[in-house]
N, C-alpha and C positions, 0 to 999 in steps of 0.2 A: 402575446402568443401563449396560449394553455394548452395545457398537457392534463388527457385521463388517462396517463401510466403511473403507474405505481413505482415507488421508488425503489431501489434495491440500498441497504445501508449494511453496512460495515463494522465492525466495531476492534479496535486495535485491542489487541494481549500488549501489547507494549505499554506498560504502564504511563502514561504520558503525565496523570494526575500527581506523578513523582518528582517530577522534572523539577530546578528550580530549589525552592525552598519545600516545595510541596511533601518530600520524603521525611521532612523533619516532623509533620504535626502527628501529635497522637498515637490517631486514629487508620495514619497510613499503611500498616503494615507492612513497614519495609523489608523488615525481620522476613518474612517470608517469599521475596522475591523468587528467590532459588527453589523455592517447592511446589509442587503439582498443586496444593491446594489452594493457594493465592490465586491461579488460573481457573482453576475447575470453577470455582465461585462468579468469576467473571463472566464465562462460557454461559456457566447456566441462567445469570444474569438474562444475558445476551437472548439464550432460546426462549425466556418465556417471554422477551419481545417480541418473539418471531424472526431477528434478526435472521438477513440471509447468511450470515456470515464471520465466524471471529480469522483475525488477520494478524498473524505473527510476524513483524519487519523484521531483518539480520542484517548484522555486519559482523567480520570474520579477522576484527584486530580488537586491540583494546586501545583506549586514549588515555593511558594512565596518569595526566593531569588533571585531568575531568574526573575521577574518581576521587579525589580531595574535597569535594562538595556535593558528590551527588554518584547515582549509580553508573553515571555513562555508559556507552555501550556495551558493557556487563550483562550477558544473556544466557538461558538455558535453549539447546542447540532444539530451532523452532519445531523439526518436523517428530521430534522426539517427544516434547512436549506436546503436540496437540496429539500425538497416538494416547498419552494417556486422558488428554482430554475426552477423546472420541468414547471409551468405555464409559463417561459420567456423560455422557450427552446423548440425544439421539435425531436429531433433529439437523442443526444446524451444521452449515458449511464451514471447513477446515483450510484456513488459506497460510499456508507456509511459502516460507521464503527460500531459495535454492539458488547463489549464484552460477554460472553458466563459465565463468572466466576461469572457477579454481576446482572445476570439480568434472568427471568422466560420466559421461551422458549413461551409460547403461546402468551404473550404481545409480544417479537420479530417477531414472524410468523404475527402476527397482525399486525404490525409497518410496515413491509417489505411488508408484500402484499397492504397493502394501497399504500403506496409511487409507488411501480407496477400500483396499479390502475392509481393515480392521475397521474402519468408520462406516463400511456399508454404503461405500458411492460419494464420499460426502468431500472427499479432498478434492484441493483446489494449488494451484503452483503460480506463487508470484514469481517471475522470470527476473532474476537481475542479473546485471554484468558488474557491477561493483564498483566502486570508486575506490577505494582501499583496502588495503591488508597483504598484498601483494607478497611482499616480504615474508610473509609466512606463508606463504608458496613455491618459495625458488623463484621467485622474479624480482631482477633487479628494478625494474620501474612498471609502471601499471602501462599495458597498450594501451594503444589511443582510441579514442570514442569509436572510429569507422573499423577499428581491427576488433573492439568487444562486441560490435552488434554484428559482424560480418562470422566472428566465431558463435555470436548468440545463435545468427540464424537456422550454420549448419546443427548444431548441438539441440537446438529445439525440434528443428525435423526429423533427429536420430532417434528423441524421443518418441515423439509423437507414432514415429515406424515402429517401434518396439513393441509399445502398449499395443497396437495391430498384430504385431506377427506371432503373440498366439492370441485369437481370437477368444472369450467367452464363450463363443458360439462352437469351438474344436472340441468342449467338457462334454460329453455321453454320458460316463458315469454309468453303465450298462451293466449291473453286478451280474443278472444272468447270463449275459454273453461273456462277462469278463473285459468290457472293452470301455477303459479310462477315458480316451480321447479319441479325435480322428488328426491322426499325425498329417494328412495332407493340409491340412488347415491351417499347420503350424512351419510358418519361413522363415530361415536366418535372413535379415536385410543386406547382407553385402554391400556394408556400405565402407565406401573410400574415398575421403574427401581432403582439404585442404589443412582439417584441422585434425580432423579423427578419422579412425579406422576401427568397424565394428561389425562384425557380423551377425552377433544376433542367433537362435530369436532370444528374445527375452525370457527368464526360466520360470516367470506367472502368467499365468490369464488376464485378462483385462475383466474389471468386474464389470459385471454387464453390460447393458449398450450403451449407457447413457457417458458422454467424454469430460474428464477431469476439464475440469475449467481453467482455463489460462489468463493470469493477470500479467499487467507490462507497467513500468511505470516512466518512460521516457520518454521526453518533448521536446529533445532535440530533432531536428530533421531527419538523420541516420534514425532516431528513437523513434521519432512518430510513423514514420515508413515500416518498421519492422516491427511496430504495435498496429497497425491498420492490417496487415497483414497477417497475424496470429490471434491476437489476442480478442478476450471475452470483455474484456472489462480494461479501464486505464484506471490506476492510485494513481491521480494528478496532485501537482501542487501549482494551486491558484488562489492568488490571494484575491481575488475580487472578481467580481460577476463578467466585467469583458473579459475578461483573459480565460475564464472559464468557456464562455460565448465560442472564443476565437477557437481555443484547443478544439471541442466539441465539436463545430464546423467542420473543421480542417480534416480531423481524423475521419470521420463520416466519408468525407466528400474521397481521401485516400484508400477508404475502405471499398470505396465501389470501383474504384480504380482497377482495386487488386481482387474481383470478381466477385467482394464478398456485399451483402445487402448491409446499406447505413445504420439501419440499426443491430448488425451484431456485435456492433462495438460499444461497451458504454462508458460512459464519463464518468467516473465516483471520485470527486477532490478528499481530501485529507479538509476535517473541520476541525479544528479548535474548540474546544465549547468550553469557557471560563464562566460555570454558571452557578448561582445565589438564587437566595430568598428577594432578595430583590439588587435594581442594578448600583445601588451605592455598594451592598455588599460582593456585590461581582468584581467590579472595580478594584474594590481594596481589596478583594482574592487574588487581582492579577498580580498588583502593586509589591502585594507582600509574597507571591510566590518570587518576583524579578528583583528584590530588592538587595540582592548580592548581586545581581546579573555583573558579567563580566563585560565592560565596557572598552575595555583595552582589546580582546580577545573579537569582539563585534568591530571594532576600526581595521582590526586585522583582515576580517572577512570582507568587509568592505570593500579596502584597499585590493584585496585578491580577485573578486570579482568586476571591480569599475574601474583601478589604475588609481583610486582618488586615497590620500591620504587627510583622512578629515580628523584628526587627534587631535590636532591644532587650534581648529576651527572654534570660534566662538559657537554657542550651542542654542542660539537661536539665527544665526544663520543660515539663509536657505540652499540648498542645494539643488541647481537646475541643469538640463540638460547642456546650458554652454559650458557645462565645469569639465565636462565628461570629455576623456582624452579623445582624439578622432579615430585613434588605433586600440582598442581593448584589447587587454589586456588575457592571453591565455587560462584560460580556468580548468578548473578541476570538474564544475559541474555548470556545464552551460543553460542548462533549464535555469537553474537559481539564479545566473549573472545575470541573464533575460529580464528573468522578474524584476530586479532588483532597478534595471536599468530602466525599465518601462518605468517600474514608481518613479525614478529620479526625472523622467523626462512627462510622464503626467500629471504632476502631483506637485514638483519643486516642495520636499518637503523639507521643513529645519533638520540641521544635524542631530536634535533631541527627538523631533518625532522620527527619525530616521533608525535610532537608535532602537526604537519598540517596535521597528514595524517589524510583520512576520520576515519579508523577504531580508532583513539583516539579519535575523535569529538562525537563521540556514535551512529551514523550513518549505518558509515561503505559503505555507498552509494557510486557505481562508480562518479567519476568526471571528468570533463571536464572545462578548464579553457582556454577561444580565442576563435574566428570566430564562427561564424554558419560556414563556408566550416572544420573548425576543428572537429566543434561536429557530422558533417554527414560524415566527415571522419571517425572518431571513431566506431560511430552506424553502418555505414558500414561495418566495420572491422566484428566487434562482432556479427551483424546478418551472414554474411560471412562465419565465421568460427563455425557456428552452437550454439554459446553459449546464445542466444536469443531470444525469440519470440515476443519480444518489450520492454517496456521500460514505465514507470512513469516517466513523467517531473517532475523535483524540481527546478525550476530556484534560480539563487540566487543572490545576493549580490543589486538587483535593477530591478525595474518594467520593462526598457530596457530588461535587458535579461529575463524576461518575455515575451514582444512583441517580442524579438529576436526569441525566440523558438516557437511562434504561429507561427507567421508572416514570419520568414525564415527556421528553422529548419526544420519543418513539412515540407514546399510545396518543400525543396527541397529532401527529399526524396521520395512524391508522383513523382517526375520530373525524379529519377532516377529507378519507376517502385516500391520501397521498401515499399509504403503506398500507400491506395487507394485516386482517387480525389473526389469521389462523395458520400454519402451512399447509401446502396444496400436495405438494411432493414430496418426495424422501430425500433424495440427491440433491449436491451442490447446483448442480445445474438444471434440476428443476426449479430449483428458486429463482436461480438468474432469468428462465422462463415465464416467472408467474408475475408477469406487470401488470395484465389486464385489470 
């Protein structure tokens, strides 16, 4: 199966190339994590690819054992930082992260349309319900998966009516008549539901006509229902080309379901790209980024998603789907247990390769490890055989396979027709628009 769309690609502000031992070399500039400038740099990276898009992930606690070796989820608060992005950019898409579980829909609808404004069209809102931090909420325990997408859904809709009720089109702006707007234009939503009460309206304009782009990134049942239904795009985590195949199907086929055409939903996985001069030194870029990996800490994971306690186990031992309990075990993130259990029942891999693979890392993210001519192999492959509509960069293990993946990856797929050269539009979501 081929594909003449063009790919829409991503590229994470989360410094991924840190992770690991990766903070420690040089060259990394760790030292600057916390300043606009370390970002602005990568942004602009990003636009003279033509990237559609830089993507700021959040979470809203801290893992203060993970800070002993590395930054962990240590972040400047996303939608904050890509407003100052947007003054150094002009071009590319603005995609912030905003959970739905710990925050009051009208401040978000507020938050988002500003950032719209000051970037000129260009934001974009990845939708999460969160997995933790609760505790710094006032909540004794996190809701359950079907109460954060059932609160997602009303909370997105509240949205979504806000940015409406005052219209761009209500601005006149009539100095010789004296007449700012046309107040009829402008509606409180009167909205009263299960979770929230808001009336409205909203106290901005919506910048023009074109609509902030909505990302989702869940592949639970509840998830995929309620991203087939809203959303522009899916951040997937798939570690390998069927499971990529499967999601992509699925969601399509849900998307028409729920009135909307198959293709306005796309597929963009989270990629790994561990990339060198060549694949020996790729290799030993991964080698020596994981060579503290915490191995105890991955058995734990394990253990939490498949029931299986594998500490024990000799380390070339395989592990196959007869080990796996017949009742799984409740998780924290069902997407990830999924992946994890498919590898164990397609794959029967040793508990040592079990150990590297993405879905024990908590990821789950496809990877790629050698050349730029490898990882445009691959993307090739999987846009090819339909399992893709693009792709989040996550470089990793060194700033190099950062510039590797601006600097080579990208232009060599504009080269082979797969990415556009130039932009066509101004807005986030004219990008999302320009595959032809």
């Amino acid at each position: 199966m081929s594909t003449r769309k063009k790919l829409h690609v991503g590229m994470s502000l989360a410094p991924t190339w840190l992770s690991g031992e990766g903070w420690r070399r040089l060259d990394s500039n760790v030292e600057g994590i916390y300043a606009s400038n370390f970002y602005v740099d990568i942004a602009r990276r990003a636009e003279a690819a033509k990237l559609d898009f830089v993507f700021r992930p959040d979470s809203l606690f801290l893992d203060i054992a993970a800070i002993e070796t590395g930054p962990g989820f240590g972040s400047l608060d996303p939608t904050l930082l890509l407003v100052a992005i947007a003054r150094e950019t002009r071009h590319i898409g603005l995609l912030t992260t905003v959970s739905t579980t710990f925050n009051p829909p009208f401040m978000v609808a507020r938050q988002l349309q500003s950032l719209n404004w000051l970037s000129q069209g260009r934001a974009g809102w990845n939708i999460v319900t969160a997995l933790d931090g609760h505790e710094n909420f006032g909540l004794a325990a996190m809701p359950s998966g079907e109460e954060r997408y059932r609160r997602a859904a009303e909370f997105t809709g509240i949205v979504r009516r806000l940015w409406a009720s005052y219209p761009h089109e209500a601005l006149r702006l009539e100095r010789e008549g004296g007449r700012y707007a046309d107040s009829s234009r402008v509606r409180p939503i009167d909205h009263a539901g299960a979770d929230f009460s808001v009336k409205g309206p909203l106290n901005l304009p919506s910048y023009g006509d074109r609509p902030i782009p909505l990302f989702q990134a869940g592949a639970s049942e509840t998830g995929r229902d309620f991203a087939a239904g809203i959303a522009d795009a899916i951040f997937a985590s798939t570690s390998d080309q069927e499971a990529a195949l499967e999601l992509r199907t699925d969601l399509r086929k849900r998307a028409e379901s729920q009135g909307r055409r198959a293709e306005a939903i796309r597929v963009l996985p989270g990629l790994s790209l561990y990339l060198a001069a060549s694949r020996k030194q790729a290799r030993d870029l991964f080698v020596e980024t994981h060579v503290r990996a915490d191995d105890g800490r991955k058995f734990k994971t394990i253990a939490a998603m498949t029931g299986l306690d594998l500490s024990h186990w000799p380390r070339d031992r395989r592990v196959t789907a007869a080990d796996l309990p017949a009742v799984p075990p409740p998780v924290r993130s069902r997407t990830h247990a999924e992946l994890l259990i498919r590898l164990i029942r397609n794959e029967a891999p040793t508990v040592a390769g079990l150990l590297v693979s993405p879905e024990a890392s908590g990821s789950a993210h496809w990877r790629v490890i050698g050349t730029v001519e490898d990882a445009v192999e691959a993307i090739t492959a999987w846009a090819g055989a339909g399992a893709i509509d693009g792709f989040v960069a996550l470089p990793g293990g060194s700033v190099e396979a950062m510039h590797l993946t601006l600097e080579g990856v990208v232009p060599r797929l504009a080269e082979a027709g797969l990415f556009r050269s130039d932009y066509r539009g101004a807005t986030f979501a004219d990008h999302l628009a320009d595959n032809d």
